[in-house]
Every structure is written in structure tokens, then in C-alpha cells.
C-alpha positions in Angstrom: 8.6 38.7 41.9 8.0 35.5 40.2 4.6 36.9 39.4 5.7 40.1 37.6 8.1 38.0 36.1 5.7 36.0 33.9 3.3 38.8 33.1 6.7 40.9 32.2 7.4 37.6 29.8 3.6 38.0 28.5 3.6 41.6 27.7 6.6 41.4 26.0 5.4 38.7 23.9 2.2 40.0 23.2 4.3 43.3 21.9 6.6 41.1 19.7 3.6 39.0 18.1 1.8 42.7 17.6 4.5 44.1 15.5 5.4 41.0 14.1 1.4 40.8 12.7 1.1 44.7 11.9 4.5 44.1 9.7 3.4 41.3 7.7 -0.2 42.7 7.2 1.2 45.6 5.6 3.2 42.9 3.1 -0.4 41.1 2.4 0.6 38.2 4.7 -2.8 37.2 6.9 -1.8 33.9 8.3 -0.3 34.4 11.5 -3.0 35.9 12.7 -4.5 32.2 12.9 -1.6 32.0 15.7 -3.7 32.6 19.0 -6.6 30.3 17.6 -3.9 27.7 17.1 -2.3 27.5 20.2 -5.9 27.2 21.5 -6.7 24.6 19.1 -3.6 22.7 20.1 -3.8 23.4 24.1 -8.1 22.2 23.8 -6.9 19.2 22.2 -4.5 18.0 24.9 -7.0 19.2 27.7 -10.4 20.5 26.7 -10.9 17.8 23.9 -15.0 18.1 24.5 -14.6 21.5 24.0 -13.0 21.4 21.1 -15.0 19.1 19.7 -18.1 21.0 20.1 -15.8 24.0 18.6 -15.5 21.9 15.4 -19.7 22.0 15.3 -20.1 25.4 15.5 -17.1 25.8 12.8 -19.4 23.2 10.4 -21.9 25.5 9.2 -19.2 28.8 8.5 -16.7 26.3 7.2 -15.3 26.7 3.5 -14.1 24.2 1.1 -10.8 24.5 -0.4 -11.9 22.9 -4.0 -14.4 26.3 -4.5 -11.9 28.4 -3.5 -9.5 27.3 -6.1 -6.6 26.0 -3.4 -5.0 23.6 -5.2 -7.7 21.1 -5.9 -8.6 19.9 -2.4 -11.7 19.1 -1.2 -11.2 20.0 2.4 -13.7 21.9 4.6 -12.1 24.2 6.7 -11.3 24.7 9.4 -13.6 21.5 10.6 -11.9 18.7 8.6 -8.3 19.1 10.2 -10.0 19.8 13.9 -12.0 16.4 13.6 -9.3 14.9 12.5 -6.6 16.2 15.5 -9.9 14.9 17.8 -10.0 11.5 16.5 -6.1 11.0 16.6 -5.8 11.9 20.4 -9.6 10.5 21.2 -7.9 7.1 19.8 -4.4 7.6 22.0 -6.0 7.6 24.4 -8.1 4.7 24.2 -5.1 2.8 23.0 -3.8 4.2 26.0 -6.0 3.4 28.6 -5.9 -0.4 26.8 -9.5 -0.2 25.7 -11.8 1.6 23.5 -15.6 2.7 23.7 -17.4 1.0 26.8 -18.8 -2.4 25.9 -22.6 -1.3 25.8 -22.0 1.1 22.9 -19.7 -1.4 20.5 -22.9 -3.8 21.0 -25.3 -1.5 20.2 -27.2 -2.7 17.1 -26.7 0.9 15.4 -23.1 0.9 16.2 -22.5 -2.7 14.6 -24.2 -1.3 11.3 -21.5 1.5 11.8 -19.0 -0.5 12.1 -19.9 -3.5 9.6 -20.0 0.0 7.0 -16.4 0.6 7.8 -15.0 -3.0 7.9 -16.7 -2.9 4.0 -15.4 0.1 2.8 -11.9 -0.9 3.6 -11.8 -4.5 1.8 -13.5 -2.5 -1.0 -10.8 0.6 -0.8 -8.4 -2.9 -1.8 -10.5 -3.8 -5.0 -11.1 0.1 -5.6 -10.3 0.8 -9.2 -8.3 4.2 -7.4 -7.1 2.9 -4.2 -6.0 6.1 -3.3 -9.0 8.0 -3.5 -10.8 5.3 -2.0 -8.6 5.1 1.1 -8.8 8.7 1.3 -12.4 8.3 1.6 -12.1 6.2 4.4 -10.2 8.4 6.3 -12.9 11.6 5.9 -15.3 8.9 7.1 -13.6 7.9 10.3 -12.5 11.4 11.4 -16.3 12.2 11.0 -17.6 8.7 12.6 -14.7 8.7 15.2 -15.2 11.8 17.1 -19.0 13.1 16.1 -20.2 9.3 16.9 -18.0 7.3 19.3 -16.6 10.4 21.0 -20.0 12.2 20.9 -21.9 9.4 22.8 -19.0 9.4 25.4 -19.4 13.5 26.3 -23.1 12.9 25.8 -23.2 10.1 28.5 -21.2 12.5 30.8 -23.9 15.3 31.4 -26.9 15.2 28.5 -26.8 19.0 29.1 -24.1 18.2 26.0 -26.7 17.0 24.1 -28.3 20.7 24.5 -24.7 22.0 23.6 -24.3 20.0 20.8 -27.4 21.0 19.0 -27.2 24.8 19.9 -23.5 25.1 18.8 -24.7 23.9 14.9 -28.4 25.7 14.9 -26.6 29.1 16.1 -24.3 29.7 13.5 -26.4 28.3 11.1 -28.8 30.6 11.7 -26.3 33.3 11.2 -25.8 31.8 7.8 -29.5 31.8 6.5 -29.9 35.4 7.9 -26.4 36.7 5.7 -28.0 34.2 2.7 -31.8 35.8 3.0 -30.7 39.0 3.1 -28.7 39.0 -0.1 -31.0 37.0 -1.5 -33.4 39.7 -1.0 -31.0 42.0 -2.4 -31.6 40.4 -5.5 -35.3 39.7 -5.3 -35.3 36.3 -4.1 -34.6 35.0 -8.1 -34.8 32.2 -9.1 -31.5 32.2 -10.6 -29.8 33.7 -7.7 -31.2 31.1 -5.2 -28.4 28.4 -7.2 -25.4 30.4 -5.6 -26.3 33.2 -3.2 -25.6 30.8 -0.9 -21.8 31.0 -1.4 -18.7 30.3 0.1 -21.2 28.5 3.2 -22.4 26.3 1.0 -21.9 24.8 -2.5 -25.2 24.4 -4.3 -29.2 25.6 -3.1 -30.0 21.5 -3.0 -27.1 20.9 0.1 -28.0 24.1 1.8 -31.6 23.2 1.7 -30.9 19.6 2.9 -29.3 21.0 5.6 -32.3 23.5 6.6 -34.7 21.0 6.1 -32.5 18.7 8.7 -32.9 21.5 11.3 -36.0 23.0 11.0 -38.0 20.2 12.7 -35.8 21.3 15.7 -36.7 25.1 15.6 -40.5 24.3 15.4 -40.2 21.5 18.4 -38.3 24.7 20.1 -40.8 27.1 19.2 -43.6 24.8 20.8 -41.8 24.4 23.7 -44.6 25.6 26.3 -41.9 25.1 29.2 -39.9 28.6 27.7 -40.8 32.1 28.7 -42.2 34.4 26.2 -38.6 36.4 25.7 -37.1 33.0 24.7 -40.1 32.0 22.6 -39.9 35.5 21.1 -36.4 34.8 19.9 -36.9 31.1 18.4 -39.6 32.2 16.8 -37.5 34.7 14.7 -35.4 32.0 14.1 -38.2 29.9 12.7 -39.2 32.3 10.6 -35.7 33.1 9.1 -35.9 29.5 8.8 -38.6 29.4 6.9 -37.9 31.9 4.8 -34.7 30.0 3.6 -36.1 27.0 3.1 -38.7 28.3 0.5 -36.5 30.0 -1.2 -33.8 27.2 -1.4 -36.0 26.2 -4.5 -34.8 22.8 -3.7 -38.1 20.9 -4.3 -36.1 17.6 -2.2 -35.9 20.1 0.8 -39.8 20.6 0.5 -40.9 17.4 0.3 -38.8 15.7 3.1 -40.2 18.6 5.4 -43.9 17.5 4.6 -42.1 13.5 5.4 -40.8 14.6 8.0 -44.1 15.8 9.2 -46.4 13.1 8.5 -44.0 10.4 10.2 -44.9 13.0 13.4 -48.5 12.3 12.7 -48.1 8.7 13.0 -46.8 9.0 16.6 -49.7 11.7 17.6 -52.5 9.2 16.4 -50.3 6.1 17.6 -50.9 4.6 14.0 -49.5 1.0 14.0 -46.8 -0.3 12.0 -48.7 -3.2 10.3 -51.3 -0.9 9.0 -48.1 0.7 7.4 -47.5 -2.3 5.9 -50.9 -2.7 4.6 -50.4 0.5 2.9 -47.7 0.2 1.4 -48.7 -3.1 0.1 -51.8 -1.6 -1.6 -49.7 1.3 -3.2 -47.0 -0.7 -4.5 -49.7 -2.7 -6.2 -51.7 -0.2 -7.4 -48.1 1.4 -9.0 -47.5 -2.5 -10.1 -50.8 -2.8 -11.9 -50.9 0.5 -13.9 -47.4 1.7 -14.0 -48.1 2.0 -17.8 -50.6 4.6 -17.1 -48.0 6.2 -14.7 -45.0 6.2 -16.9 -47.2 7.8 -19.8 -48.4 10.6 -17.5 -45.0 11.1 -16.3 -43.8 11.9 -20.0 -46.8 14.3 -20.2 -45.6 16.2 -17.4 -43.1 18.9 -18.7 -43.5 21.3 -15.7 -40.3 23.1 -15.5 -37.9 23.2 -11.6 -36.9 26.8 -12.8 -40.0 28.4 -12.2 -40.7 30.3 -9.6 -44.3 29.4 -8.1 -44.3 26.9 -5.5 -46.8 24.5 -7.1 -44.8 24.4 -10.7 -41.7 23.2 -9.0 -43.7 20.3 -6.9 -44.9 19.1 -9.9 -41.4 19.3 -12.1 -40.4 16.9 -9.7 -42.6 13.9 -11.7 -41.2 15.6 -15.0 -39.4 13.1 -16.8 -39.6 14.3 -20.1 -38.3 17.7 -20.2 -36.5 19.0 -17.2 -32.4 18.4 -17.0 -32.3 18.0 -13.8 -34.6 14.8 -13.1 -33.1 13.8 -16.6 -29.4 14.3 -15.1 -30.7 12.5 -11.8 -31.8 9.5 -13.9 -28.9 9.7 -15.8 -26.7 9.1 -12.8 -28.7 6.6 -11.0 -28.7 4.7 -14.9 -24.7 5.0 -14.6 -24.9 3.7 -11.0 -26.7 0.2 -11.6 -24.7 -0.3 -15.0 -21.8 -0.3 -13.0 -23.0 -2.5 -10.3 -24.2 -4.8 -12.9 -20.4 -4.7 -13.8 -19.0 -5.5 -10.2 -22.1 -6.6 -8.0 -20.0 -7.4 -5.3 -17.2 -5.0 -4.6 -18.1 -2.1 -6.7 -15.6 0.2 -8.2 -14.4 1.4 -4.9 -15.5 4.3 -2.1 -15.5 7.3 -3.7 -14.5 6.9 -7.0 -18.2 7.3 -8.9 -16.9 10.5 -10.0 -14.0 9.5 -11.7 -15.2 6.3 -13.3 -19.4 7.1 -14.5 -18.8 8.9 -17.6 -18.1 5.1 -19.7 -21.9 3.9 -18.4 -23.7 7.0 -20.1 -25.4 5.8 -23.4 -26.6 8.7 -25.5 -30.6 7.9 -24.6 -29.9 9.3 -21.1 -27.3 12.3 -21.5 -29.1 16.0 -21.3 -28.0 19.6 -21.8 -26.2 19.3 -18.5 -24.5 16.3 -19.3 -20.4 15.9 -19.6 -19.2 13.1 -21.9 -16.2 13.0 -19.3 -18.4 12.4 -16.5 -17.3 15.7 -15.0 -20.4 16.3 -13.0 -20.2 15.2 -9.8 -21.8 11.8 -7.7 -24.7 9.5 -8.1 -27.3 11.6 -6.3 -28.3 8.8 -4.1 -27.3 7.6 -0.6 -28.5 4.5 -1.5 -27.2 4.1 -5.3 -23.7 5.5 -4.7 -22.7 3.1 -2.7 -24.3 0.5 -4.4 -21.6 1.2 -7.1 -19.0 2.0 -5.4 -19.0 -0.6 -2.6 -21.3 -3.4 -4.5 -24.6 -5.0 -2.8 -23.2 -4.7 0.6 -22.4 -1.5 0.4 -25.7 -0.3 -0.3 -27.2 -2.5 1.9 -25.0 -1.5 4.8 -26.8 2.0 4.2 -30.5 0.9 4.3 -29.7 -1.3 7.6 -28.1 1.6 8.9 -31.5 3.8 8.3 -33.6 0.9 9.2 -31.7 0.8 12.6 -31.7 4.3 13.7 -35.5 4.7 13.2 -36.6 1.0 14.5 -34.1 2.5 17.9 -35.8 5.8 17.8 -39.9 4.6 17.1 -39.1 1.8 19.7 -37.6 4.4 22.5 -39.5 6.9 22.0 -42.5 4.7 22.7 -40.8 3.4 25.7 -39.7 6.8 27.5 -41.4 8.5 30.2 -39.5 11.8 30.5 -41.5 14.3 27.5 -38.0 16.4 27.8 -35.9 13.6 26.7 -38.7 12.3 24.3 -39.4 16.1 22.8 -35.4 15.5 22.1 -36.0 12.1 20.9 -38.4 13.3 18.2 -36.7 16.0 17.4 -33.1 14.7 16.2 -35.2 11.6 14.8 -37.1 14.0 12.3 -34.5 15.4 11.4 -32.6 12.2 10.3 -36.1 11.4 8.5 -35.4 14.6 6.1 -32.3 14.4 5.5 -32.2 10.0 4.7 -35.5 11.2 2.6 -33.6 13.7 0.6 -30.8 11.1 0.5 -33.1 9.3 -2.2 -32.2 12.3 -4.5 -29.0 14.1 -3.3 -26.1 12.7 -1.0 -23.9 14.8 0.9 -22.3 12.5 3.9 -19.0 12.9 2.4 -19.3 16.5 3.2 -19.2 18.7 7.0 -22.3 19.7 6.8 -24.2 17.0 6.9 -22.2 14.3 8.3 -21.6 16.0 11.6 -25.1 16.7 12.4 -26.1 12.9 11.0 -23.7 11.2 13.3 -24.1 13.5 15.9 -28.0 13.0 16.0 -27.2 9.1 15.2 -25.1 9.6 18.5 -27.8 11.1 20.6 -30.4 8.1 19.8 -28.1 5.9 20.8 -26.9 7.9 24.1 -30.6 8.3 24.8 -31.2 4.5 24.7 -28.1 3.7 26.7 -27.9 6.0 30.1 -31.0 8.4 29.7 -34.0 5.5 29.5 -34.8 6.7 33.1 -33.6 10.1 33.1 -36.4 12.2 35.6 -36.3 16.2 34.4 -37.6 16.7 37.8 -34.9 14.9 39.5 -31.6 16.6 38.2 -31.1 20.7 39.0 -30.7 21.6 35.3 -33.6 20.9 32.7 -33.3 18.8 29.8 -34.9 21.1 27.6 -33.0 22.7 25.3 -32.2 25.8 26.6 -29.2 28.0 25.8 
């Protein structure tokens, strides 16, 4: 009785919430059809918060940002943003709760402690921000990214690494979706030039973040392809995805995407020959002089160069990228990174405050450096540098919490990598570490952490290194029942 009770209660409510929907569909009203996910939202976050979490990954790549879609101004990602942040608030109860926070081993971790110096900084900055306001709000996206993808991530990660596995496969599937709906109207229209800026749209808001974010993957799809441990139907199936892939990164046209591929690959080669990191040094040593000694030479043949980035053919748009004489967009790039040391020069120390380069660059243009793309009210977006943004935003230290923070991750990485026995785990290891290489290689031109679609990968493969280094130094493929290798 009790039984047909309930289900009587659920039939009856499912027939209510029907008509109630079908009624306010017919009046244009869409909303509470979000309902269902919502309760499930709510009911994960209370006792599936893992789950959730790794729902908020898949979302990533589909999400949409308010500020393109003309919603009053706000430059939230939904619905990822407000799912991250529900996971940090009850991820940080509950630590609070249980009268600790992440175990010991991870809060001395030397890439946590970068981490966590970056955050200290950007909060006595946020107090000697020139807009407090938008610099405290930056801090907030930057914790409800950190907080759950890192600290939480390395906590489900350490629980089974078939998460790891999880994790990976819940951004690279829908992403996939995304470059197959994105190649395929890009075909529509001939794969132009001029249509590879936007066709992209609403996934993503410019060619140069969507093919940051292909070139962060597709080391993973190759490493997956080469996988000799899959069967042929599973091979069959990545290796569509690799060529979809591929397909989208060439015509990105984003020549940053390109190049931090071909990086990404040649720090591969130094592992395969086992090429030592003093003769690196050496290297780079003989380079930097050789650029010393005739970088007259160099800056004359750079002024030569008027090779234009809206061509087409491949070769053209490699070598627009040493065209500093003609083409806007390396003109605009300069022009920003300019902007960005005038105003350190201002406040070396502090900086204007997290996230307030956009409000506050336009005074450091001088007329020598504006191009056709230009805005004299400095309407045009960030400095176009990981490294240089926060270097006026947040001073020296802020910039230099960003290079120790790269430094760290690939000294962990080279060193554990080197160390582990496992070639599952160290196939992983490599994989999520070239990724990081493109993607802190394209941050030399472009920076997208304050956006979904990078920073939950970046922390989340940040996370993994340091899981890996933690609880899976000894991990045996042979020893546990299900295989390390990524397989969905």
C-alpha cells in the first residue's frame, strides 16, 4: 500500500509538471524545463558531488557565455561556472566540517604551494586593485576553478585513478562533438578564411581560444591512437577522432595553435632520445647569443617580412607570425604587451589589480603602437600574455608566481615521468604534460585561464601530475583488475 502510494504521488506529479511545461511552452516560457536537471544538480551536490563534478567537465566544452549572448553584460560560462561554484561551496563545508582540509601531502606539494602563494597574491593585490570589485570577482572565478578541478580533483583522483580515465574522457567527448558540428559548417562554407574567425560560435568566442584548446587535446588523441594495448574497433574509432581533430586544428588558422603542436612535439623527442637538460642549457645559451649579437640583423628582417595571417596557405601564415611591420594582429599583440610593461613600470609591485587590464590599458597606448584594430578606449580585450597580464595586473610577483607555477609542473612531470615504471601511468604522464606544454606555449601569445575552457582542463591536468606523484609512483597495471589505460 505504501508502495502504490508513492508511485501514485509520482505519477501525479509527473502529470502536473507535464501540463504545467506544455502550458508555459505555448506562452514562449522555456525555463522550467531546466527543473529535472536541477533537482539533479542539487540532489548530486549533497550526495554524488564526484559525479557532479565530472558533470561540470563534460558541460565545459558545450558551455556558453552570457556576455556573447547579450544577457546583461556578464561574463559567465554556463552552465559550468555556477556548478563549480555549488562544488567548491559544499567541497569546503565539508572540510570545515570534518575540521581539516586537503590531506597534508597535497598542501606540501611544491606545485600546490605555487598554487597557493598565486592566491595569497592576488588577494593583497584585489586591496590595491584600482577596481576592487572586479578584482575580487576575479578571485572568486579563480577559486571555484582551483578549488574543485585542483584540490577536489586530486582527492577523487586518489580514490580510484580510473577517475583520471573519467576525467579526461568526459572533456575529449564532447569536445569532439564540438569540432565535428564546427568542421562541418565550416565546410559549408569552404573552410574560408574569414569564416574560420566565428564559425566556431556560441562554443567558443574567437578561432585563437578554440584552437588553444584543440591544440591542448590533441597530444591525447594521438597518445590514444598509438595505444597498441586497444583492439582494432577502438583504434578505428580514435582514429576518426584524430582526424576530426586534425582537421580542426588546421583550419583554426590560429598560427599559436600550430606552433605549440610542433613544441609540444619536440619536448616528446627529448624524452625518446633521453636528451639531457644541461645540453638544453647549452642551447639555449648559444641561441640567446647568437639573437644578442645580431639582433640588428633580426629586427631589420623582421620589418621586411609583411607576410599577411589572413591568407590561406599554411606556410604564409607561419611566416606572418615574424611580421612586425604590416600585420594588425602581431601589431595589436605588441601593442598590448607595450601597454602591459608601461603599466608595470607604473606599479612594479602591486600592479593595477587582478583583472582589471581591460579596463585601465587604453592610457599606456602611444600613437607609435596603435593599428587599424586598435580602440582609443582600450575596448579590446586583455594583454595576450599569461605571463605579461599578470605582470600588470598583480606586479613582479604576480608574474612571477606564473612562471614558478610552469616551472614546477614540468620539473614534477620530466622528474616522474623518468622515475615511473608503469608505461600506463607514464603514457598518462606524458600525455596531460604535453598538453600543458601547448597550451603554457600558446600562453606566450593568448591567455585564456580566466575562461572554462581552459582552466578546467589546466588544473585538472595540473591535478593529475600531482596525484600521479603522490599515490600512483608504484601503481602495477598488472596488479589491479581494471587497466590504467584510458579506455571508455
Amino acid at each position: 500500500m505504501l508502495s502504490f502510494i508513492q508511485h501514485k504521488w509520482i505519477y501525479t506529479v509527473g502529470i502536473l509538471f507535464s501540463i504545467l511545461n506544455a502550458y508555459l511552452f505555448y506562452y514562449d516560457f522555456y525555463f522550467l524545463s531546466l527543473l529535472p536537471l536541477a533537482l539533479v544538480v542539487v540532489y548530486a551536490t549533497f550526495f554524488a558531488l564526484d559525479k557532479l563534478l565530472l558533470f561540470a567537465v563534460f558541460c565545459t566544452p558545450l558551455s556558453l557565455n552570457l556576455e556573447q549572448m547579450d544577457m546583461g553584460g556578464l561574463g559567465l560560462y554556463l552552465p559550468t561556472e555556477p556548478i563549480l561554484f555549488g562544488v567548491m561551496c559544499i567541497f569546503l563545508f565539508k572540510q570545515v566540517l570534518k575540521k581539516k582540509q586537503v590531506a597534508n601531502p597535497v598542501l606540501k606539494h611544491p606545485i600546490t604551494l605555487v598554487i597557493l602563494f598565486q592566491l595569497f597574491w592576488i588577494f593583497i593585490t584585489a586591496f590595491t586593485s584600482e577596481m576592487p570589485l572586479v578584482s575580487f570577482k576575479f578571485l572568486l572565478s579563480r577559486l571555484w576553478f582551483i578549488v574543485p578541478v585542483y584540490f577536489f580533483g586530486i582527492q577523487i583522483f586518489k580514490h580510484s585513478f580510473k577517475n583520471v580515465n573519467a576525467f579526461i574522457w568526459a572533456y575529449l567527448i564532447p569536445l569532439t562533438l564540438v569540432l565535428l558540428v564546427t568542421v562541418i559548417k565550416h565546410a559549408g562554407h569552404g573552410f574560408s578564411e574569414e569564416a574560420g574567425h566565428w564559425i566556431m560560435s556560441p562554443f567558443f568566442k574567437d578561432h585563437t581560444s578554440y584552437g588553444a584548446i584543440i591544440a591542448l587535446f590533441y597530444p591525447i588523441v594521438v597518445s590514444l591512437f598509438f595505444d597498441k594495448t586497444r583492439n582494432a574497433i577502438s583504434r578505428a574509432l580514435i582514429g576518426i577522432m584524430l582526424l576530426i581533430f586534425t582537421v580542426a586544428l588546421f583550419y583554426s588558422y590560429t598560427r599559436a595553435a600550430w606552433v605549440s603542436v610542433v613544441g609540444a612535439f619536440m619536448v616528446y623527442l627529448l624524452f625518446v632520445f633521453k636528451i639531457k637538460f644541461k645540453y638544453l642549457m647549452y642551447i639555449g645559451v648559444i641561441v640567446g647569443s647568437f639573437i644578442i649579437i645580431n639582433f640588428t640583423e633580426i629586427s631589420y628582417m623582421l620589418q621586411k617580412n609583411d607576410a599577411e595571417h589572413t591568407t590561406e596557405n599554411f606556410s604564409e601564415r607561419i611566416e606572418s607570425m615574424s611580421n612586425v611591420s604590416s600585420d594588425a594582429s602581431n601589431l595589436e599583440r605588441l601593442n598590448r604587451w607595450n601597454c602591459a610593461v608601461r603599466m608595470f613600470k607604473e606599479r612594479p609591485l602591486f600592479g593595477w589589480g587582478p583583472g582589471v587590464y581591460a579596463f585601465q590599458y587604453a592610457p599606456f597606448q602611444q600613437a607609435s603602437d596603435l593599428t587599424i584594430i586598435s580602440t582609443n578606449f582600450g575596448t579590446g580585450g586583455n594583454a595576450h600574455s599569461e605571463y605579461l597580464g599578470p605582470l600588470a595586473e598583480q606586479g613582479v610577483l604576480g608574474s612571477l608566481g606564473m612562471i614558478l607555477l610552469v616551472i614546477m609542473i614540468f620539473y614534477t612531470a620530466s622528474k616522474l615521468y623518468l622515475e615511473l615504471e608503469d608505461k600506463a601511468v607514464k603514457r598518462i604522464l606524458m600525455m596531460v604534460m604535453l598538453g600543458l606544454v601547448t597550451y603554457f606555449t600558446h600562453g606566450i601569445l593568448n591567455n585564456y585561464l580566466d575562461t572554462d575552457k581552459a582552466s578546467v582542463p589546466v588544473w585538472g591536468f595540473a591535478a593529475i601530475i600531482v596525484s600521479i606523484d603522490l599515490y600512483y609512483r608504484n601503481y602495477k597495471t598488472s596488479t589491479h583488475n581494471s587497466s590504467t589505460t584510458l579506455q571508455k
